[in-house]
PARO-275479 format. One record per residue (C-alpha): residue number from 1; residue in three letters; x, y, z. Coordinates in Angstrom, 1 decimal. Example, Ala and Ser with C-alpha at 12.3 -4.5 7.8 and 13.67 -1.06 7.14 Angstrom:
+-----+------+--------+--------+--------+
: seq : type :      x :      y :      z :
+-----+------+--------+--------+--------+
:   1 :  ala :   12.3 :   -4.5 :    7.8 :
:   2 :  ser :   13.7 :   -1.1 :    7.1 :
+-----+------+--------+--------+--------+
***
This chain:
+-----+------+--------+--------+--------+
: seq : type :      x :      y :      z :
+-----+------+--------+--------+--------+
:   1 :  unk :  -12.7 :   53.1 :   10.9 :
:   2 :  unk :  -16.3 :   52.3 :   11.9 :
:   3 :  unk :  -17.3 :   50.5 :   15.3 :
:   4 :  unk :  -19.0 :   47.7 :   13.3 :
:   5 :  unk :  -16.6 :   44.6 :   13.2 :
:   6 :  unk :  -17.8 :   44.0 :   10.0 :
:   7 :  unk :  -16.9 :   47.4 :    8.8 :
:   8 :  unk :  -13.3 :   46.5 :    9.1 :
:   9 :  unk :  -13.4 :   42.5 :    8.4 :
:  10 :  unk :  -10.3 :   41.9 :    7.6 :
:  11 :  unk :   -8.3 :   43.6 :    9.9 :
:  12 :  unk :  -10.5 :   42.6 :   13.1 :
:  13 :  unk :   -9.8 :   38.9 :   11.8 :
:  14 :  unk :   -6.4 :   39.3 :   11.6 :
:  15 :  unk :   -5.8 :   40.6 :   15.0 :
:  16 :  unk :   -8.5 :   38.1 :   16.9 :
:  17 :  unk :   -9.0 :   34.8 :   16.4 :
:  18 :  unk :   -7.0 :   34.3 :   13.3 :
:  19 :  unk :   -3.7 :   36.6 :   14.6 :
:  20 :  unk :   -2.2 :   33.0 :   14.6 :
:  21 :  unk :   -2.2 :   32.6 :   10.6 :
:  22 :  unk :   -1.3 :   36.4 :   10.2 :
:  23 :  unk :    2.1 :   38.6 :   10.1 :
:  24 :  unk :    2.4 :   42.4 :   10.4 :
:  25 :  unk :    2.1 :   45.2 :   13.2 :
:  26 :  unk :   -0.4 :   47.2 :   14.8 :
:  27 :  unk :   -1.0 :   49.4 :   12.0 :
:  28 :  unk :   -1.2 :   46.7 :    9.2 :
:  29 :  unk :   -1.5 :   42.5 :    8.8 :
:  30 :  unk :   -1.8 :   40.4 :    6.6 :
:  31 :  unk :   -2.7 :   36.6 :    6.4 :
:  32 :  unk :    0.7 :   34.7 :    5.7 :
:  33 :  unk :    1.5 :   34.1 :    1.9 :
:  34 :  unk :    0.9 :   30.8 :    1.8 :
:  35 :  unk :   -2.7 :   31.5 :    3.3 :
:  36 :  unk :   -3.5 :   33.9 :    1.0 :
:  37 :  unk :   -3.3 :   37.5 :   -0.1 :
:  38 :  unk :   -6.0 :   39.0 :    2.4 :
:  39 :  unk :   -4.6 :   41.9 :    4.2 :
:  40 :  unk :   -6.2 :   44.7 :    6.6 :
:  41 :  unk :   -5.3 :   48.0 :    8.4 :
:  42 :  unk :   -6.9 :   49.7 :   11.4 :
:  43 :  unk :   -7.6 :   52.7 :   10.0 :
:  44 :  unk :   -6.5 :   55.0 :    6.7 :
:  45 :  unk :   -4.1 :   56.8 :    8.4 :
:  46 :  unk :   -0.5 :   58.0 :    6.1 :
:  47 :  unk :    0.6 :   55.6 :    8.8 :
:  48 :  unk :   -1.3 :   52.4 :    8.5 :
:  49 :  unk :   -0.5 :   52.9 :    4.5 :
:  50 :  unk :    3.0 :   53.0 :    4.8 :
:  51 :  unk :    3.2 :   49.8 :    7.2 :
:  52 :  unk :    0.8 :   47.8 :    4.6 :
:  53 :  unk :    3.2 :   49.3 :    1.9 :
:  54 :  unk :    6.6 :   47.5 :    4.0 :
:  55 :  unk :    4.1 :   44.4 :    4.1 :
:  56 :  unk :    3.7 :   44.1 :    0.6 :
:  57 :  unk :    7.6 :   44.9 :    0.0 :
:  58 :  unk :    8.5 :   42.3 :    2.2 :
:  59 :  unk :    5.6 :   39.4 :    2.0 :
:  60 :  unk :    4.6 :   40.1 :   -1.2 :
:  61 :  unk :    1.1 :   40.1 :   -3.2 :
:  62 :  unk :   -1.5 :   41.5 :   -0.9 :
:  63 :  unk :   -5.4 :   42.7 :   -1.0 :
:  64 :  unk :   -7.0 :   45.2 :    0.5 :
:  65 :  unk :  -11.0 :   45.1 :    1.2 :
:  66 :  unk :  -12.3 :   48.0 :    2.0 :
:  67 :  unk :  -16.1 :   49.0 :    3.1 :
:  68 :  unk :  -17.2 :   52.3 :    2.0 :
:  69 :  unk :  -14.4 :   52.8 :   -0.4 :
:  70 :  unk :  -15.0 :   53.2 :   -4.1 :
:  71 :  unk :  -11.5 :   53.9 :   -5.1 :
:  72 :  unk :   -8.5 :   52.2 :   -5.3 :
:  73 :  unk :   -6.2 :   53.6 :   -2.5 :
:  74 :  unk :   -3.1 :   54.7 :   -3.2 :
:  75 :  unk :    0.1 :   52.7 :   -0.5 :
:  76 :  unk :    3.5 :   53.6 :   -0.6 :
:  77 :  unk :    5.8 :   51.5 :   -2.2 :
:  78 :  unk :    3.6 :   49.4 :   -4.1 :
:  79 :  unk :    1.6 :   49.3 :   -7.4 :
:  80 :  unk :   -2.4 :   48.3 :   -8.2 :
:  81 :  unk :   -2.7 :   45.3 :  -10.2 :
:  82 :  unk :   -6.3 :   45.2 :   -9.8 :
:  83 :  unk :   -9.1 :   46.6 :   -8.3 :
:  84 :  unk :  -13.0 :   45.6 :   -9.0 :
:  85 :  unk :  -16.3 :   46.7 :   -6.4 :
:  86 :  unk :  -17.3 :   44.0 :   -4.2 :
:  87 :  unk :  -20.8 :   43.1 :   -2.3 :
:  88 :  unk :  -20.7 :   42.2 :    1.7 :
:  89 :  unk :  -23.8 :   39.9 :    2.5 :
:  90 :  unk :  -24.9 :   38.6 :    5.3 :
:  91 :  unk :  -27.9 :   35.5 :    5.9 :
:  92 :  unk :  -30.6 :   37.0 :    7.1 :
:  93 :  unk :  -31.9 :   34.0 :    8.7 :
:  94 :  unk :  -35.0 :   33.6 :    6.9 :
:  95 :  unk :  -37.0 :   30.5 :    7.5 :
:  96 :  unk :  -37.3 :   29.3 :    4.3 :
:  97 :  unk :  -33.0 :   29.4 :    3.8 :
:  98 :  unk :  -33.0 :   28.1 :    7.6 :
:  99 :  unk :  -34.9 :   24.7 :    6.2 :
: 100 :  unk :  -32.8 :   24.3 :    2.9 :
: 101 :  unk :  -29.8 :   24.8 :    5.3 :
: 102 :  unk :  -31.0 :   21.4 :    7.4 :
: 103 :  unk :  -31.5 :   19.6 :    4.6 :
: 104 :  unk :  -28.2 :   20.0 :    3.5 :
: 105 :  unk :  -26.6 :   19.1 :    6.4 :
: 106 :  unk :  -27.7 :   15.7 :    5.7 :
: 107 :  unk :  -27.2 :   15.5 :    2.0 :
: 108 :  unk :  -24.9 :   12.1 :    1.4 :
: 109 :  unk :  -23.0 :   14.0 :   -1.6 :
: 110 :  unk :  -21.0 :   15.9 :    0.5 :
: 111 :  unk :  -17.8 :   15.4 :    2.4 :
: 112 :  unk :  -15.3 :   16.9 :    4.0 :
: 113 :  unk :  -11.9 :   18.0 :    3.0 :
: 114 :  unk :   -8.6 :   18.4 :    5.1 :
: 115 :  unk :   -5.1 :   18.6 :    4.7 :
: 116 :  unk :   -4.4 :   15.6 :    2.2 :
: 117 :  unk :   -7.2 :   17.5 :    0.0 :
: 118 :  unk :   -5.4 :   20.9 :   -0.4 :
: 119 :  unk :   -3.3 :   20.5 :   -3.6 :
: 120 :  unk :   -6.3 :   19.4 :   -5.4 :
: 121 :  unk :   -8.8 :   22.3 :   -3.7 :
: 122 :  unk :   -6.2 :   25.3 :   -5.3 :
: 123 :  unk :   -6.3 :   23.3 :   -8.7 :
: 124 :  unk :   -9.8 :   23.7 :   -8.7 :
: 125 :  unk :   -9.9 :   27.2 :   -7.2 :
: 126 :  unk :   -7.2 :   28.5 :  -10.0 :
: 127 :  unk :   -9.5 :   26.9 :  -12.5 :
: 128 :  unk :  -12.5 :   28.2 :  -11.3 :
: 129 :  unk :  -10.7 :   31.6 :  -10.4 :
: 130 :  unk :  -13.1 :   31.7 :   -7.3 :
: 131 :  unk :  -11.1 :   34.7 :   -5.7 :
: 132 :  unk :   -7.8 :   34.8 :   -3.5 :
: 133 :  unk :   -6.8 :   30.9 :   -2.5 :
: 134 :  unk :   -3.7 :   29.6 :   -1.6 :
: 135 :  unk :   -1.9 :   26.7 :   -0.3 :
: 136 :  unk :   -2.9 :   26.7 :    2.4 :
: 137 :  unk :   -6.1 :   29.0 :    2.4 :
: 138 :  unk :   -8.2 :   25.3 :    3.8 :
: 139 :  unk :   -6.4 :   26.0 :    7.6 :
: 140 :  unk :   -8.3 :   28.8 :    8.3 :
: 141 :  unk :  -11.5 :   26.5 :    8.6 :
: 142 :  unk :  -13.3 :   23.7 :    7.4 :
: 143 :  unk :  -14.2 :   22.8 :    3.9 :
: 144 :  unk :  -16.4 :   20.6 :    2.0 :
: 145 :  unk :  -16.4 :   19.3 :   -1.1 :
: 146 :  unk :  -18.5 :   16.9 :   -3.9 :
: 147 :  unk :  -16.8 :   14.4 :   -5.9 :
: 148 :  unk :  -17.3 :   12.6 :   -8.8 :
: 149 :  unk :  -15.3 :    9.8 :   -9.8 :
: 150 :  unk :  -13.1 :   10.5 :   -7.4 :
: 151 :  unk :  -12.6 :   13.8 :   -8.5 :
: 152 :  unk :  -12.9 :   16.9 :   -6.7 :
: 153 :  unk :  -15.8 :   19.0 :   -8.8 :
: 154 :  unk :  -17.6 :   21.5 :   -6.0 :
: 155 :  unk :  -16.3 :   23.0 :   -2.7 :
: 156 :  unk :  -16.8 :   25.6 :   -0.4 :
: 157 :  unk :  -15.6 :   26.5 :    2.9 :
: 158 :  unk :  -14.8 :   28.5 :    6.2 :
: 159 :  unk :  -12.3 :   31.7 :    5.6 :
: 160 :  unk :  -12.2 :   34.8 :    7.9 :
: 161 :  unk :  -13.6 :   34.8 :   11.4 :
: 162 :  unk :  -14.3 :   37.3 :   14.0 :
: 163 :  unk :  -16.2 :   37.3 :   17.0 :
: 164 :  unk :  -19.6 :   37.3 :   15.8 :
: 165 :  unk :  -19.4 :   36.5 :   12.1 :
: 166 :  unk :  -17.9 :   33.7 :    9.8 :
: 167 :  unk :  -17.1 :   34.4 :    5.9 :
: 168 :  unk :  -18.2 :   31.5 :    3.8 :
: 169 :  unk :  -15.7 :   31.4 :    1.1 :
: 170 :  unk :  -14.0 :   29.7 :   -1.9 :
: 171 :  unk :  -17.2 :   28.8 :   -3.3 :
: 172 :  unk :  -16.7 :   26.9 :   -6.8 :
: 173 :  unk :  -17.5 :   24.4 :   -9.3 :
: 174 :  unk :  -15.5 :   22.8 :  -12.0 :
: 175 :  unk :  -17.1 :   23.2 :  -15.6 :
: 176 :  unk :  -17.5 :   19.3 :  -15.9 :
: 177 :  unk :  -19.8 :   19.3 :  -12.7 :
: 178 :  unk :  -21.9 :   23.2 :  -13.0 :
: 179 :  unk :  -25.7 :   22.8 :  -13.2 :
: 180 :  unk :  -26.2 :   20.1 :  -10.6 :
: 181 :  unk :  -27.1 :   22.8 :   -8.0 :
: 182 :  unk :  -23.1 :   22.0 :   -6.1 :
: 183 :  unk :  -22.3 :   25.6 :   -5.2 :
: 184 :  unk :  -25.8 :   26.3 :   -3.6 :
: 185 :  unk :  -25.6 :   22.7 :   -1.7 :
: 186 :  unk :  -22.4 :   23.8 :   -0.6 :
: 187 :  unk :  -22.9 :   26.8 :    0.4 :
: 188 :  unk :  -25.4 :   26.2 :    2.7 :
: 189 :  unk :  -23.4 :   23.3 :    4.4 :
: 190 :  unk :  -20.8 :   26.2 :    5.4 :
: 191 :  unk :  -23.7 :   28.2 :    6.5 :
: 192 :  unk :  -25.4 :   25.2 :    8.5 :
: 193 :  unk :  -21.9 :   24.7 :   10.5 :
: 194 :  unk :  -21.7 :   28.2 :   11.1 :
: 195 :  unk :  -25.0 :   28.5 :   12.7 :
: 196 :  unk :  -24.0 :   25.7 :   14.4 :
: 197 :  unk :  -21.8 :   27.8 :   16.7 :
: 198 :  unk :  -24.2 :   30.6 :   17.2 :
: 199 :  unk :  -22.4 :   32.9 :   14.5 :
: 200 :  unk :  -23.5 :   34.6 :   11.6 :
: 201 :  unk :  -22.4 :   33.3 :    8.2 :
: 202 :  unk :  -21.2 :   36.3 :    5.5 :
: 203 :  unk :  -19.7 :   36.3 :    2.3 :
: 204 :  unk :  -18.4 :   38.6 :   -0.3 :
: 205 :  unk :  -19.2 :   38.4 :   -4.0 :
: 206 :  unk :  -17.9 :   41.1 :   -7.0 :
: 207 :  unk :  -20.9 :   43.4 :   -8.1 :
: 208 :  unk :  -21.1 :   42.5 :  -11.5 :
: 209 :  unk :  -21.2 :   39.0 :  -10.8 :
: 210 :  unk :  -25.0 :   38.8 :  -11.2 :
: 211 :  unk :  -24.5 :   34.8 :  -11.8 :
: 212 :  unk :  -23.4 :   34.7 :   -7.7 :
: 213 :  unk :  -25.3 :   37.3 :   -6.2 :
: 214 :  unk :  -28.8 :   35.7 :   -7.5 :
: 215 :  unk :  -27.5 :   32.4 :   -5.8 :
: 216 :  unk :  -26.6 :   34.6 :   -3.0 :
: 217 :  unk :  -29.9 :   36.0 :   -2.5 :
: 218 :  unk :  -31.7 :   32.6 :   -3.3 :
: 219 :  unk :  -29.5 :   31.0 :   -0.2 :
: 220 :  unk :  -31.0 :   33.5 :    2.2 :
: 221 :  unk :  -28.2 :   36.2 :    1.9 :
: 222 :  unk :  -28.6 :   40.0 :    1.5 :
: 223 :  unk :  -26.7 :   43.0 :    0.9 :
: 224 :  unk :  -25.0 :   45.0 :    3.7 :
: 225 :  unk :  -22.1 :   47.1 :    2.2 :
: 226 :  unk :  -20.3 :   47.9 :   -1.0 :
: 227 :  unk :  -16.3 :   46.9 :   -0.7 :
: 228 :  unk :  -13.7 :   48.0 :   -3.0 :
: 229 :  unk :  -11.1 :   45.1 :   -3.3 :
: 230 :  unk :   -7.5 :   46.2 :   -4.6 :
: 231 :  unk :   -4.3 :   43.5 :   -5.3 :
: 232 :  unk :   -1.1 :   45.6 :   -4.6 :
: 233 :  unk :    2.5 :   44.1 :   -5.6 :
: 234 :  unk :    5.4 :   45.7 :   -4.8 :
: 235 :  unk :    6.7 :   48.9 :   -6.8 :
: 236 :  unk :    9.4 :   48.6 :   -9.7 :
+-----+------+--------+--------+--------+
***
Protein backbone atom coordinates (compact mmCIF):
# COMPACT_ATOMS: atom_id res chain seq x y z
CA UNK A 1 0.00 0.00 0.00
CA UNK A 2 1.00 3.69 -0.06
CA UNK A 3 4.15 5.19 1.81
CA UNK A 4 1.83 7.56 3.76
CA UNK A 5 1.22 6.11 7.38
CA UNK A 6 -2.02 7.29 7.14
CA UNK A 7 -2.78 5.52 3.98
CA UNK A 8 -2.66 2.28 5.88
CA UNK A 9 -3.83 3.48 9.58
CA UNK A 10 -4.80 0.68 10.83
CA UNK A 11 -2.31 -1.69 10.11
CA UNK A 12 0.73 0.74 10.87
CA UNK A 13 -1.05 1.01 14.38
CA UNK A 14 -1.32 -2.37 14.92
CA UNK A 15 2.24 -3.20 14.25
CA UNK A 16 3.84 0.02 16.20
CA UNK A 17 2.93 1.39 19.13
CA UNK A 18 -0.25 -0.43 19.78
CA UNK A 19 1.26 -4.15 18.58
CA UNK A 20 0.77 -4.67 22.44
CA UNK A 21 -3.24 -4.65 22.29
CA UNK A 22 -3.21 -6.53 18.86
CA UNK A 23 -3.09 -10.38 17.66
CA UNK A 24 -2.23 -11.71 14.14
CA UNK A 25 0.92 -12.06 11.81
CA UNK A 26 2.79 -10.21 9.46
CA UNK A 27 0.38 -10.23 6.75
CA UNK A 28 -2.77 -9.36 8.92
CA UNK A 29 -3.73 -7.95 12.82
CA UNK A 30 -6.15 -7.11 14.39
CA UNK A 31 -6.88 -5.29 17.82
CA UNK A 32 -7.87 -8.06 20.44
CA UNK A 33 -11.73 -8.66 20.74
CA UNK A 34 -12.25 -7.20 23.71
CA UNK A 35 -10.62 -3.98 22.26
CA UNK A 36 -12.58 -3.80 19.48
CA UNK A 37 -13.21 -5.03 15.90
CA UNK A 38 -10.40 -2.78 14.10
CA UNK A 39 -8.33 -4.89 11.95
CA UNK A 40 -5.53 -4.06 9.17
CA UNK A 41 -3.37 -5.78 6.51
CA UNK A 42 -0.08 -4.69 4.90
CA UNK A 43 -1.10 -4.81 1.65
CA UNK A 44 -4.08 -6.52 -0.78
CA UNK A 45 -2.19 -9.25 -1.55
CA UNK A 46 -4.33 -13.08 -2.04
CA UNK A 47 -2.07 -13.51 0.87
CA UNK A 48 -2.72 -10.83 3.36
CA UNK A 49 -6.62 -11.75 2.61
CA UNK A 50 -6.42 -15.23 3.44
CA UNK A 51 -4.50 -14.46 6.88
CA UNK A 52 -7.23 -11.69 7.84
CA UNK A 53 -9.79 -14.38 6.69
CA UNK A 54 -8.02 -17.17 9.55
CA UNK A 55 -8.22 -13.96 11.88
CA UNK A 56 -11.76 -13.55 11.57
CA UNK A 57 -12.32 -17.49 11.77
CA UNK A 58 -10.54 -17.65 14.78
CA UNK A 59 -11.02 -14.13 16.75
CA UNK A 60 -14.10 -13.33 15.40
CA UNK A 61 -16.00 -9.98 14.17
CA UNK A 62 -13.50 -7.88 12.49
CA UNK A 63 -13.34 -4.45 10.23
CA UNK A 64 -11.52 -3.51 7.66
CA UNK A 65 -10.69 0.39 6.81
CA UNK A 66 -9.51 0.90 3.77
CA UNK A 67 -8.17 4.29 1.89
CA UNK A 68 -8.83 4.45 -1.70
CA UNK A 69 -11.16 1.52 -1.70
CA UNK A 70 -14.79 2.01 -2.72
CA UNK A 71 -15.78 -1.64 -2.60
CA UNK A 72 -16.30 -4.03 -0.17
CA UNK A 73 -13.41 -6.58 -0.51
CA UNK A 74 -13.99 -9.89 -0.87
CA UNK A 75 -11.59 -12.43 2.24
CA UNK A 76 -11.70 -15.95 2.27
CA UNK A 77 -13.61 -17.63 4.68
CA UNK A 78 -15.73 -14.93 5.85
CA UNK A 79 -18.99 -12.99 4.95
CA UNK A 80 -19.78 -8.86 4.79
CA UNK A 81 -22.20 -7.88 7.26
CA UNK A 82 -21.68 -4.36 6.51
CA UNK A 83 -19.95 -1.99 4.59
CA UNK A 84 -20.71 1.97 4.38
CA UNK A 85 -17.91 4.97 2.81
CA UNK A 86 -16.09 6.64 5.37
CA UNK A 87 -14.28 10.32 5.61
CA UNK A 88 -10.40 10.53 7.02
CA UNK A 89 -9.82 14.07 8.45
CA UNK A 90 -7.19 15.56 9.82
CA UNK A 91 -6.97 19.27 12.01
CA UNK A 92 -5.55 21.47 10.02
CA UNK A 93 -4.24 23.54 12.74
CA UNK A 94 -6.02 26.68 12.02
CA UNK A 95 -5.81 29.38 14.56
CA UNK A 96 -9.14 29.99 15.19
CA UNK A 97 -9.73 25.84 16.15
CA UNK A 98 -6.10 26.19 17.94
CA UNK A 99 -7.98 28.90 20.47
CA UNK A 100 -11.34 26.99 20.97
CA UNK A 101 -8.94 23.98 21.68
CA UNK A 102 -7.30 26.05 24.87
CA UNK A 103 -10.30 27.01 26.03
CA UNK A 104 -11.36 23.76 26.42
CA UNK A 105 -8.68 22.49 28.10
CA UNK A 106 -9.73 24.39 30.93
CA UNK A 107 -13.50 23.93 30.78
CA UNK A 108 -14.55 22.65 34.52
CA UNK A 109 -17.38 20.26 32.86
CA UNK A 110 -15.03 17.85 31.84
CA UNK A 111 -13.32 14.89 33.43
CA UNK A 112 -11.56 12.15 32.94
CA UNK A 113 -12.47 8.58 32.63
CA UNK A 114 -10.45 5.25 33.43
CA UNK A 115 -10.85 1.90 34.12
CA UNK A 116 -13.75 1.96 36.77
CA UNK A 117 -15.66 4.06 33.96
CA UNK A 118 -15.64 1.48 31.14
CA UNK A 119 -18.92 -0.48 31.69
CA UNK A 120 -20.75 2.63 31.66
CA UNK A 121 -18.60 4.34 28.47
CA UNK A 122 -19.88 0.99 26.06
CA UNK A 123 -23.48 1.55 27.51
CA UNK A 124 -23.38 4.84 26.16
CA UNK A 125 -21.47 3.99 23.04
CA UNK A 126 -24.05 1.01 22.14
CA UNK A 127 -26.74 3.60 22.70
CA UNK A 128 -25.36 6.16 20.86
CA UNK A 129 -24.03 3.50 18.16
CA UNK A 130 -20.87 5.87 17.81
CA UNK A 131 -18.90 3.16 15.78
CA UNK A 132 -16.83 -0.02 16.79
CA UNK A 133 -16.31 0.04 20.95
CA UNK A 134 -15.67 -2.51 23.16
CA UNK A 135 -14.88 -3.46 26.58
CA UNK A 136 -12.10 -2.50 26.72
CA UNK A 137 -11.76 0.01 23.62
CA UNK A 138 -10.88 3.01 26.80
CA UNK A 139 -7.00 1.17 27.04
CA UNK A 140 -5.90 2.28 24.03
CA UNK A 141 -5.84 5.96 25.38
CA UNK A 142 -7.33 8.44 27.45
CA UNK A 143 -10.94 9.50 27.49
CA UNK A 144 -13.01 12.20 28.78
CA UNK A 145 -16.28 12.49 29.63
CA UNK A 146 -19.36 15.10 30.96
CA UNK A 147 -21.66 14.11 33.60
CA UNK A 148 -24.80 15.02 34.72
CA UNK A 149 -26.21 13.80 37.86
CA UNK A 150 -23.80 11.56 38.02
CA UNK A 151 -24.40 10.16 34.92
CA UNK A 152 -22.19 9.66 32.09
CA UNK A 153 -23.96 11.85 29.07
CA UNK A 154 -20.87 12.93 26.55
CA UNK A 155 -17.35 11.34 25.91
CA UNK A 156 -14.77 11.14 23.61
CA UNK A 157 -11.37 9.85 23.52
CA UNK A 158 -7.86 8.61 22.29
CA UNK A 159 -8.10 5.28 19.81
CA UNK A 160 -5.38 4.42 17.21
CA UNK A 161 -1.88 5.75 17.23
CA UNK A 162 1.05 5.83 15.04
CA UNK A 163 4.06 7.68 14.91
CA UNK A 164 2.94 10.94 13.87
CA UNK A 165 -0.86 10.89 14.20
CA UNK A 166 -3.54 10.19 16.91
CA UNK A 167 -7.37 9.17 16.01
CA UNK A 168 -9.82 11.02 18.15
CA UNK A 169 -12.52 8.59 18.58
CA UNK A 170 -15.81 7.36 20.29
CA UNK A 171 -17.22 10.64 20.08
CA UNK A 172 -20.92 10.63 21.51
CA UNK A 173 -23.75 12.01 23.37
CA UNK A 174 -26.64 10.47 25.08
CA UNK A 175 -30.13 11.83 23.77
CA UNK A 176 -30.97 13.30 27.34
CA UNK A 177 -27.73 15.61 27.14
CA UNK A 178 -27.50 16.53 22.87
CA UNK A 179 -27.62 20.27 22.21
CA UNK A 180 -25.41 21.56 24.94
CA UNK A 181 -22.46 21.74 22.47
CA UNK A 182 -20.73 18.14 24.57
CA UNK A 183 -19.41 16.37 21.51
CA UNK A 184 -17.69 19.58 20.15
CA UNK A 185 -16.25 20.44 23.79
CA UNK A 186 -15.08 17.02 23.79
CA UNK A 187 -13.66 16.72 20.94
CA UNK A 188 -11.42 19.31 21.19
CA UNK A 189 -10.16 18.18 24.68
CA UNK A 190 -8.89 14.96 22.76
CA UNK A 191 -7.47 17.26 20.23
CA UNK A 192 -5.76 19.71 22.88
CA UNK A 193 -3.93 16.49 24.57
CA UNK A 194 -2.92 15.33 21.31
CA UNK A 195 -1.24 18.48 20.34
CA UNK A 196 0.09 18.35 23.60
CA UNK A 197 2.56 15.66 22.48
CA UNK A 198 3.52 17.16 19.19
CA UNK A 199 1.04 14.79 17.18
CA UNK A 200 -1.48 15.35 14.80
CA UNK A 201 -5.08 14.59 15.89
CA UNK A 202 -7.36 12.57 13.00
CA UNK A 203 -10.61 11.18 12.98
CA UNK A 204 -12.88 9.24 10.84
CA UNK A 205 -16.58 9.96 10.32
CA UNK A 206 -19.25 7.92 7.63
CA UNK A 207 -19.95 10.20 4.55
CA UNK A 208 -23.46 10.62 4.79
CA UNK A 209 -23.17 11.64 8.27
CA UNK A 210 -23.55 15.36 7.39
CA UNK A 211 -24.63 15.96 11.24
CA UNK A 212 -20.65 15.01 12.17
CA UNK A 213 -18.79 16.15 9.35
CA UNK A 214 -20.15 19.87 9.78
CA UNK A 215 -19.01 19.60 13.49
CA UNK A 216 -15.90 18.20 12.09
CA UNK A 217 -15.15 20.99 9.90
CA UNK A 218 -16.40 23.58 12.55
CA UNK A 219 -13.54 21.93 15.05
CA UNK A 220 -10.83 22.74 12.58
CA UNK A 221 -10.79 19.30 10.79
CA UNK A 222 -10.66 18.73 6.92
CA UNK A 223 -10.90 16.01 4.53
CA UNK A 224 -7.93 13.91 3.41
CA UNK A 225 -9.21 10.54 1.98
CA UNK A 226 -12.29 8.51 1.31
CA UNK A 227 -12.22 4.96 3.37
CA UNK A 228 -14.44 2.16 2.67
CA UNK A 229 -15.21 0.37 6.15
CA UNK A 230 -16.41 -3.34 5.86
CA UNK A 231 -17.48 -5.73 9.23
CA UNK A 232 -16.59 -9.40 8.23
CA UNK A 233 -17.87 -12.51 10.41
CA UNK A 234 -16.94 -15.65 9.77
CA UNK A 235 -18.51 -17.82 6.81
CA UNK A 236 -21.49 -20.32 7.46
Amino acid sequence: MADNELDNLFWNALCGEQAAFSVGNDRARRFHPSIGPLAGLRDLSAESLGMSGELVQTTGLAALGLVGVSEDIAVPGTEVLRGADGVQMIFSGAPAALEEIERAAHDPRITPLGESDYPEMLELALLTETGPFAERTGDLGQFWGVRENDRLVAMAGQRVHTASHVEVSGVCTHPEGRGKGYAALLSRRVAGAILATGRCPLLHSYADNETALGLYRRLGFVERARVRFTLYGPQG
